[in-house]
DOGUTI-721296 format. One record per residue (C-alpha): chain; x, y, z. Coordinates in pm, whole numbers, plus 50000, padded with zeros to 5 digits. Each point is the difference from the previous one (the first is absolute). Layout:
<sites>
[site "A", [X, Y, Z]]
...
</sites>
This chain:
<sites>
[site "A", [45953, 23984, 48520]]
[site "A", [50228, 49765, 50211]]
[site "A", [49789, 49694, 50083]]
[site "A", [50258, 49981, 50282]]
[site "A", [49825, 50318, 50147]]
[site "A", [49654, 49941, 49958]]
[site "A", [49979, 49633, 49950]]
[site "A", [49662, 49949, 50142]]
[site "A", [49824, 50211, 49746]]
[site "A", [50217, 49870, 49752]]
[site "A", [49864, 49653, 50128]]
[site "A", [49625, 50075, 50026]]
[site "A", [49930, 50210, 49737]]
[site "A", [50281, 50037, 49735]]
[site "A", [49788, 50225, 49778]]
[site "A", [50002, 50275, 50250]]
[site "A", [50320, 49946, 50098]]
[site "A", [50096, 50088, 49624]]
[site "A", [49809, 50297, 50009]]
[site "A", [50223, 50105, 50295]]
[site "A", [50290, 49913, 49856]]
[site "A", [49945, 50183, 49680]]
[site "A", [49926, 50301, 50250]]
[site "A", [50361, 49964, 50137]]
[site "A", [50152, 50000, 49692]]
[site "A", [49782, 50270, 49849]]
[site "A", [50145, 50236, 50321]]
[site "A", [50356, 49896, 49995]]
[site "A", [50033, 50048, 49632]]
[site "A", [49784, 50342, 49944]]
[site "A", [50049, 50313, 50086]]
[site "A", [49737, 50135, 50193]]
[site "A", [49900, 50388, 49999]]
[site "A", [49678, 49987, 50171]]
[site "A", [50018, 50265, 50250]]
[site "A", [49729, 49793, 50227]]
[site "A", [50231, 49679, 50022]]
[site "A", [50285, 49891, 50159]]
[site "A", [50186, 49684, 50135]]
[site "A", [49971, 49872, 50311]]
[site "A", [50300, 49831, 50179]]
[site "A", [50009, 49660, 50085]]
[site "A", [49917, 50075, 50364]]
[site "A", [49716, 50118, 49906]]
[site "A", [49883, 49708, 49769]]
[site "A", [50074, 49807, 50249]]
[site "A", [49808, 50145, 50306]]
[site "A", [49692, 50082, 49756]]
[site "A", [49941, 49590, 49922]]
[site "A", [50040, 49823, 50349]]
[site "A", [49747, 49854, 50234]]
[site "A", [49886, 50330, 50122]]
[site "A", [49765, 49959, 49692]]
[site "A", [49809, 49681, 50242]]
[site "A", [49919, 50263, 50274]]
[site "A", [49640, 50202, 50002]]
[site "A", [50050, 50285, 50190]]
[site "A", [49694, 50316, 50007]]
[site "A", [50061, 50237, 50240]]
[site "A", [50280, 50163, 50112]]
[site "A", [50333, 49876, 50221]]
[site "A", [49860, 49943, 50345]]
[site "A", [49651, 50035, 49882]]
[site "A", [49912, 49730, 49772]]
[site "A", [49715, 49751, 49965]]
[site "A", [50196, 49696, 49943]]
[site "A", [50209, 49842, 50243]]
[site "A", [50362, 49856, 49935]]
[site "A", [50123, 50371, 49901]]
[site "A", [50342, 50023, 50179]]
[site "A", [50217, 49980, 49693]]
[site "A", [49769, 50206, 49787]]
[site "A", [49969, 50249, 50279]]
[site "A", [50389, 50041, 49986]]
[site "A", [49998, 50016, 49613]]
[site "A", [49777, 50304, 49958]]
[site "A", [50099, 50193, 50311]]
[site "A", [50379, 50006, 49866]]
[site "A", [49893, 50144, 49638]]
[site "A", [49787, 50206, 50134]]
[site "A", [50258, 50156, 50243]]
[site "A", [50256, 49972, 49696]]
[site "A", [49760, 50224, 49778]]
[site "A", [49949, 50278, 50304]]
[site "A", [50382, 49984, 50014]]
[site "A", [50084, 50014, 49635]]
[site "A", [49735, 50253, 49913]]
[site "A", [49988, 50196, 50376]]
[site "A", [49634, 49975, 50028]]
[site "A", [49788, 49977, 50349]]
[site "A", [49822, 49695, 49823]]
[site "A", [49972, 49771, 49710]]
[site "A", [49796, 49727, 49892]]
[site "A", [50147, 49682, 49807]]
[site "A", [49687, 49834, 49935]]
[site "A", [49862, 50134, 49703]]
[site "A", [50021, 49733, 49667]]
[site "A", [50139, 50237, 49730]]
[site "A", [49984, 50380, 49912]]
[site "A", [49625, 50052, 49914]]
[site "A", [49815, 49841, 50273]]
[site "A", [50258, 50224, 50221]]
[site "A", [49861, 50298, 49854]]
[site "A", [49647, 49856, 50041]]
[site "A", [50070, 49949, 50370]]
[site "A", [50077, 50374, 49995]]
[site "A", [49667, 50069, 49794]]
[site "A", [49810, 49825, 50315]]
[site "A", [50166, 50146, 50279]]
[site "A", [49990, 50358, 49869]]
[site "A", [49672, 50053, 49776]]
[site "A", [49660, 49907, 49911]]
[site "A", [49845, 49860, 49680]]
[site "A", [49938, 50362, 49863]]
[site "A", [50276, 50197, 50112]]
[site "A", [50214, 50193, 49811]]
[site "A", [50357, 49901, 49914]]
[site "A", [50316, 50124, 49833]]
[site "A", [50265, 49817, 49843]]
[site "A", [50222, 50047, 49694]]
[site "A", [49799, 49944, 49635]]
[site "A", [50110, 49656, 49905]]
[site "A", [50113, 50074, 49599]]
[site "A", [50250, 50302, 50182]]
[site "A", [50193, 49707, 50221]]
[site "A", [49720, 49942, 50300]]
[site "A", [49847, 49671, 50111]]
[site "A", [49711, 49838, 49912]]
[site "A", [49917, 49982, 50430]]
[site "A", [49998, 50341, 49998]]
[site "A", [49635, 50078, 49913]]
[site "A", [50028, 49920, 49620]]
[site "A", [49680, 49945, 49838]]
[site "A", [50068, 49577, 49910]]
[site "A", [50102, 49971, 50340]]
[site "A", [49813, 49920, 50305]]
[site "A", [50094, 50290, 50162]]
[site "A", [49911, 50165, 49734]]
[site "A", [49602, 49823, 49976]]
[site "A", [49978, 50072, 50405]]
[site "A", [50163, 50318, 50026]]
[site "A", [49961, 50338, 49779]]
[site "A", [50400, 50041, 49875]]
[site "A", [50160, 50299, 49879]]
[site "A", [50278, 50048, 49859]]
[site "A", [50325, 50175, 49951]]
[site "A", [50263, 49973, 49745]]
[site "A", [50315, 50169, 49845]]
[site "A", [50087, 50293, 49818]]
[site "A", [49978, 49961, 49636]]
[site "A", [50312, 50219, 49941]]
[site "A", [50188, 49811, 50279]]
[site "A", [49898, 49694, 50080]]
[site "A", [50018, 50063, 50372]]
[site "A", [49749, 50040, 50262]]
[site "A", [49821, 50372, 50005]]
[site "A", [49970, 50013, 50412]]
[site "A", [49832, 50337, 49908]]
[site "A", [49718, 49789, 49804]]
[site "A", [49969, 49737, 50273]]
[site "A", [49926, 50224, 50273]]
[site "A", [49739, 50197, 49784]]
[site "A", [49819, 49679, 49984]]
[site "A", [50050, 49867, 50369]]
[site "A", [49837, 50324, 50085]]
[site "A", [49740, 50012, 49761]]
[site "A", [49904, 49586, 50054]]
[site "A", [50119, 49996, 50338]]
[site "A", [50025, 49626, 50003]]
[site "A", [50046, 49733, 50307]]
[site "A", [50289, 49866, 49859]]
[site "A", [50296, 50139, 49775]]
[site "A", [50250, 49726, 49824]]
[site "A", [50348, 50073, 49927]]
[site "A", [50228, 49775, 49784]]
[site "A", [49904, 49802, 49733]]
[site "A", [50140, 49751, 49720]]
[site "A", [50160, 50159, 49717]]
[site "A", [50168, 50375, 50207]]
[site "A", [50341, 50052, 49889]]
[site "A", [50042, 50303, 50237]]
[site "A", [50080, 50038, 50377]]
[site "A", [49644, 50050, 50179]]
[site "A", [49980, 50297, 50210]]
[site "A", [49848, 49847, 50309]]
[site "A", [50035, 50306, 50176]]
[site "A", [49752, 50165, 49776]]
[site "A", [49760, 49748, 49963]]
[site "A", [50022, 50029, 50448]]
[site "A", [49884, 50395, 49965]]
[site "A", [49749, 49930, 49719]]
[site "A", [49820, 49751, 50208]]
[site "A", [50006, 50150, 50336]]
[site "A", [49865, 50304, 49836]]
[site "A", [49713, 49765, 49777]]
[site "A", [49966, 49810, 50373]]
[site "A", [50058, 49704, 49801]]
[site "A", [50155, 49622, 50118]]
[site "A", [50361, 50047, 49774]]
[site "A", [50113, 49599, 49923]]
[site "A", [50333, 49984, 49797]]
[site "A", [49990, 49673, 49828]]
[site "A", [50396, 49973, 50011]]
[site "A", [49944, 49623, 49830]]
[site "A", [50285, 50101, 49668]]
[site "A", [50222, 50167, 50236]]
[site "A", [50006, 49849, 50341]]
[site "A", [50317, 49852, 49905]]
[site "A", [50150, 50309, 49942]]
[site "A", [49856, 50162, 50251]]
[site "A", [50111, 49693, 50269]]
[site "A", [50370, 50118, 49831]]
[site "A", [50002, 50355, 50050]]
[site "A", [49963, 50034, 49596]]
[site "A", [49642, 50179, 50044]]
[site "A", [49873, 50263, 50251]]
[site "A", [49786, 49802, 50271]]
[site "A", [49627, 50085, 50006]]
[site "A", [50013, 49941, 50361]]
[site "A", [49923, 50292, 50228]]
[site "A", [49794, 50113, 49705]]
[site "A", [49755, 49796, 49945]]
[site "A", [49731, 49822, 50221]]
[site "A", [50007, 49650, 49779]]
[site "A", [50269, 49826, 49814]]
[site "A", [49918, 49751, 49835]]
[site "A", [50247, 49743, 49781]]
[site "A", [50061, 49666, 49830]]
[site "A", [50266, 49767, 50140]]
[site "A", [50136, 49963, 49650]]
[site "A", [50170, 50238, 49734]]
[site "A", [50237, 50217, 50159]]
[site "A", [49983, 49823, 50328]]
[site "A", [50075, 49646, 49870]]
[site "A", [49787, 49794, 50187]]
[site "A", [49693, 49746, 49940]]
[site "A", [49703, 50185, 49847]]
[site "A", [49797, 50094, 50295]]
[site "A", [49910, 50347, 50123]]
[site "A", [50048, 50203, 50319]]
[site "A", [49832, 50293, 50170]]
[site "A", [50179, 50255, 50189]]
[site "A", [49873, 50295, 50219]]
[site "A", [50004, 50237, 50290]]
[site "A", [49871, 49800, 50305]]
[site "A", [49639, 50171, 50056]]
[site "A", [49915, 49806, 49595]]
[site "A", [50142, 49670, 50182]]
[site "A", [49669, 49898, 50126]]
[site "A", [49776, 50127, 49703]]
[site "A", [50236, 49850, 49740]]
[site "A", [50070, 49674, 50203]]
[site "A", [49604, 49942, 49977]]
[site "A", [49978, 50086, 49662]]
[site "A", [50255, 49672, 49886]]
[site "A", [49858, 49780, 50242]]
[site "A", [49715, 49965, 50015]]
[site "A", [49927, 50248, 49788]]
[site "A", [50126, 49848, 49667]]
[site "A", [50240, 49705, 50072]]
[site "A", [49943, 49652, 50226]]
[site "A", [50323, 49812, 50076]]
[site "A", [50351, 50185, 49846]]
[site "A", [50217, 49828, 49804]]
[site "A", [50320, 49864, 50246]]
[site "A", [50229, 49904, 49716]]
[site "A", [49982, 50346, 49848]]
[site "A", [50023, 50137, 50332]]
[site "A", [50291, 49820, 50062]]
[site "A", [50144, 50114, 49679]]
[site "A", [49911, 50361, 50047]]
[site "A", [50212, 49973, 50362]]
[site "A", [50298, 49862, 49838]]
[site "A", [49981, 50282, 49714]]
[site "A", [49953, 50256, 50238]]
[site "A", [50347, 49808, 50188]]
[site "A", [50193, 50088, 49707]]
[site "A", [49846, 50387, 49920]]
[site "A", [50145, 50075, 50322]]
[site "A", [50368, 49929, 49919]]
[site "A", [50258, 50206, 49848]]
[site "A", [50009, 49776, 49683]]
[site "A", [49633, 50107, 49943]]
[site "A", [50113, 50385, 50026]]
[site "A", [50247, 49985, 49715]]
[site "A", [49731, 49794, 49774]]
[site "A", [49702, 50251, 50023]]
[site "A", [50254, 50242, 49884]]
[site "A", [50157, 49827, 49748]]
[site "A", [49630, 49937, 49863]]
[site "A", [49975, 50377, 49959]]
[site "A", [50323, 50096, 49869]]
[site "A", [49923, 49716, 49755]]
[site "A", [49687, 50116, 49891]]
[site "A", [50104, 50378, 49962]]
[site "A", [50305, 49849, 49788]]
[site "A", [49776, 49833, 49820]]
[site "A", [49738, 50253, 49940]]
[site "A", [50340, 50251, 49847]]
[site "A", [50103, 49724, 49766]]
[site "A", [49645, 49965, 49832]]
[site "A", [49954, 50371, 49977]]
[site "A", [50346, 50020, 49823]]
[site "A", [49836, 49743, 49751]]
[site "A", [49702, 50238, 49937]]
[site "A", [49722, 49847, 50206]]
[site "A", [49777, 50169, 50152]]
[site "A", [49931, 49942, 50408]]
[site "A", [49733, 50132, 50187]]
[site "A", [50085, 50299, 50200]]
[site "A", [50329, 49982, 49863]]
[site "A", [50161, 49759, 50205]]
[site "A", [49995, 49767, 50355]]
[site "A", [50088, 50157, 50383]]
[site "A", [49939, 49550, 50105]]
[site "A", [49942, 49679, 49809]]
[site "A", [49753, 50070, 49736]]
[site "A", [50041, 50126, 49664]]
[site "A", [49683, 50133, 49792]]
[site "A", [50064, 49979, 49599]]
[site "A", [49788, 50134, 49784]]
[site "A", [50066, 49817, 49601]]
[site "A", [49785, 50253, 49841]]
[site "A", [50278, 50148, 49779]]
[site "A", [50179, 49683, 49940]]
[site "A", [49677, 49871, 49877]]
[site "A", [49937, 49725, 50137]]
[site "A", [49699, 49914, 50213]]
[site "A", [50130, 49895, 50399]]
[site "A", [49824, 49677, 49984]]
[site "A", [50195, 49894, 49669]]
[site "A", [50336, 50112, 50162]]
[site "A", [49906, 49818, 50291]]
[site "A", [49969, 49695, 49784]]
[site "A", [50302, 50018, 49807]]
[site "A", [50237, 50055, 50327]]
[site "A", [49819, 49650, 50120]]
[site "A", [50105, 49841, 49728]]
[site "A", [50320, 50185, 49990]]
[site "A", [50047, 49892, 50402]]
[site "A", [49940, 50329, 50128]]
[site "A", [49645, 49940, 50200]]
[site "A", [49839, 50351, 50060]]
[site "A", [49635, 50088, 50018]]
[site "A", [49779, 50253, 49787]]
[site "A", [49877, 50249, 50185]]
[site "A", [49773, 50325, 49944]]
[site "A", [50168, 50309, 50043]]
[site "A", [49844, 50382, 50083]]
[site "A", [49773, 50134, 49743]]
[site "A", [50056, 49672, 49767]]
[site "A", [49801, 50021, 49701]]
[site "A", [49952, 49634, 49976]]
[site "A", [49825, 49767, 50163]]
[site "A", [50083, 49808, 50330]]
[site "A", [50086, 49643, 49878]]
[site "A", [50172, 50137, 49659]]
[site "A", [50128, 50322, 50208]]
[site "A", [50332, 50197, 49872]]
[site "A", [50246, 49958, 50252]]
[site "A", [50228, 49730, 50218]]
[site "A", [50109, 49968, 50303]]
[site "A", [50291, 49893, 50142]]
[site "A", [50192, 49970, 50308]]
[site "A", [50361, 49912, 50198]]
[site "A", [49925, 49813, 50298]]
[site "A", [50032, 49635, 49802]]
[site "A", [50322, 50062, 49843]]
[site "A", [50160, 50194, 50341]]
[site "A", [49903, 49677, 50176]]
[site "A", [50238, 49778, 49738]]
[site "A", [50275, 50262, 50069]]
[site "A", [50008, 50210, 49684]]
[site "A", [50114, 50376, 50017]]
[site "A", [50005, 50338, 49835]]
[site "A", [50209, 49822, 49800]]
[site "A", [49833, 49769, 49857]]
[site "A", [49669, 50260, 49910]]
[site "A", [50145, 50156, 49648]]
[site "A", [50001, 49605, 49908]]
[site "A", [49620, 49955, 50111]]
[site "A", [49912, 50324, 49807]]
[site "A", [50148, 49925, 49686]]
[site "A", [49830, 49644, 50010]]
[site "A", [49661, 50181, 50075]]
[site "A", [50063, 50206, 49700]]
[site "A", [50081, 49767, 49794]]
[site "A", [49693, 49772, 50089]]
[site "A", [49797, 50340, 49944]]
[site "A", [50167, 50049, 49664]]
[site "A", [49946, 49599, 49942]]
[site "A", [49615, 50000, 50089]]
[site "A", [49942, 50246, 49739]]
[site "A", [50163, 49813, 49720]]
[site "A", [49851, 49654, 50115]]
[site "A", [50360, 49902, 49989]]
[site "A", [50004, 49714, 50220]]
[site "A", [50396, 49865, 49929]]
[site "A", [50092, 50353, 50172]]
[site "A", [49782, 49918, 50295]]
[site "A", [50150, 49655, 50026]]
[site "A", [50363, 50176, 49975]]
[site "A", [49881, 50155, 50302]]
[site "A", [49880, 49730, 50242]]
[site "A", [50305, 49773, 49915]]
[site "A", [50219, 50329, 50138]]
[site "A", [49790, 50036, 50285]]
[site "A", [49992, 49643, 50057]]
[site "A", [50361, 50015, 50038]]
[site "A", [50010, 50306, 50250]]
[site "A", [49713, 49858, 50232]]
[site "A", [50267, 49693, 50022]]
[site "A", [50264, 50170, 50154]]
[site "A", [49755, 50173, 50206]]
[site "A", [49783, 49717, 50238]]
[site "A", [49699, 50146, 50132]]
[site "A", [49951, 49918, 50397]]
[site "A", [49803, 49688, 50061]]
[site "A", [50121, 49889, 49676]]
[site "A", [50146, 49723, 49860]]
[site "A", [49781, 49791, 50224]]
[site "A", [50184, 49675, 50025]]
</sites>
């Protein structure tokens, strides 16, 4: 970290400051598959730490509780009218903190501790906010859940409307954390209109993609979206709600002062400037290049023999299952650490094995698309994921070092935005 940057931490409290700076370095010189993370640009660094952070603001523009609000008031009002623009939507809501306590919001202005709700099992790709068991939602609320075909790997919309019907629940969630596959938002509109259910997409992995024309909108189709600021998008991590204007009021109350007391200006700040640069042309060609990259991707590690989860990507998420390379995901997930290649372990359908030793990883695009790599570029990222594989289960450690030195050298010629900070 360049003390010319940050020199007040650097000043006050050098230990953190380190911590940063190994943070920088750790991002500029890894590459990073995680399908939930991203880069943000320097704009949006630099909009998400300024003095907006001084400023207490509950309420909403024009109706808040403290005074001195004329800046603020100007700050939410454009994202907000950004995200309707972006996104077409009659409404949206910039307020809430990060993904799950936008769901909650949605919990509070929909249903009743009790009620029924629907939302994708969590070990098939849902979300833990969608009426899993650990959850809140799922300690409040009775969940049920759907999943994916065991000889497909895709959503049965044949099984998901048997249960709507039979559970007939308040809410139905669509989207989740670990789908390779195009969601049918049209289908998940009939289901629930026929159930009488609430239908929220949580968009929060693909609103990116979706802001880019690189994913069919759930607009028009659904009554809620609901999204993080982050991932695909490439803003601060904050949330947003989004919905047809008779929810306004009902999911307005629910954030404040339902859940939330003052919002978070910086973020908000962050999320407008993010939401800026969705809306231009530049933004377009990205989300696309994040699925072409991914699909390219997903081909070059089925020519090496693994195995993917429903046999491939239609967006920015890729689903492996290491069962017949034998090697458990979290181990593989350890090895491409130390081999530069920073992935997560992840559960996939029907896994055998436990959650935190589970047999798959995941893996995503929209890092690497940010530092301007291309199809290109993907047989070179398989064949070091293969190789790290191959490495894990030989302990061979020299191999995995091989590795990060050659990604090392790639990530050079390839700056991620916001970085070098200097």
């Amino acid at each position: 970290m360049s003390a010319s940057r940050h020199p007040a931490l650097t000043a006050v409290d050098p230990e953190l400051a380190s911590f940063v700076a190994a943070e920088e370095t750790l991002q500029a010189q890894t590459l990073r598959l995680i399908p939930s993370e991203n880069y943000v640009s320097a704009a949006v660094l630099e909009a998400s730490g300024t003095v907006l952070q001084n400023k207490y603001s509950e309420g909403y523009p024009g109706r808040r509780y403290y005074e001195g609000q004329q800046n603020i008031d100007r700050v939410e009002a454009l994202a907000v009218e950004r995200a309707k623009g972006l996104f077409g939507v009659d409404h949206a809501n910039v307020q809430p903190y990060s993904g799950s306590p936008a769901n909650l919001a949605v919990y509070l202005a929909f249903a009743k501790p009790g009620d029924t709700v629907m939302g994708m099992a969590l070990p098939m790709g849902g979300h833990l906010t969608h009426g899993w068991g650990v959850s809140a939602t799922g300690s409040w609320f009775r969940g049920v859940q759907y999943g994916v075909s065991a000889e497909t790997g895709l959503i049965d919309y044949d099984a998901v409307r048997e249960l709507a019907l039979a559970e007939r629940p308040k809410i139905i969630f669509c989207g989740g954390t670990a789908l390779p596959r195009t969601i049918d938002f049209e289908a998940f509109s009939s289901i629930a209109q026929e159930a009488g259910s609430v239908l929220v997409a949580d968009v929060a992995h693909i609103a990116g993609l979706i802001a880019g024309g690189a994913h069919p909108s759930p607009v028009g189709h659904v009554d809620v979206v609901s999204t993080t600021t982050h991932k695909t998008l490439r803003g601060p991590r904050g949330a947003m709600l989004m919905c047809k204007e008779e929810h306004a009021k009902a999911l307005d109350k629910a954030v404040f002062p339902g859940l939330q007391g003052g919002p978070h200006n910086q973020t908000t700040a962050g999320i407008a400037v993010a939401l800026h640069e969705a809306a231009q042309p530049s933004f377009v060609t990205y989300a696309h290049a994040v699925v072409a990259n991914a699909k390219a991707l997903a081909a070059a590690l089925l020519e090496r023999g693994f195995d993917l989860v429903s046999g491939g990507t239609d967006n920015h998420l890729i689903l492996m299952d290491l069962t017949s390379r034998g090697v458990a995901g979290k181990v593989a997930a350890k090895a491409l650490d130390r081999a530069g290649i920073v992935v997560n372990y992840n559960t996939v359908p029907f896994d055998p094995r436990k959650p935190f030793d589970p047999s798959g990883i995941r893996i995503g695009t929209p890092s690497l698309t940010s530092r301007g790599l291309g199809t290109d570029h993907m047989p070179v990222v398989a064949e070091w994921i293969s190789r790290a594989v191959d490495a894990a289960a030989k302990s061979d450690e020299p191999a995995l070092a091989a590795i990060r030195a050659e990604v090392a050298d790639l990530m050079a010629a390839h700056p991620a935005p916001g970085l070098p900070l200097s």
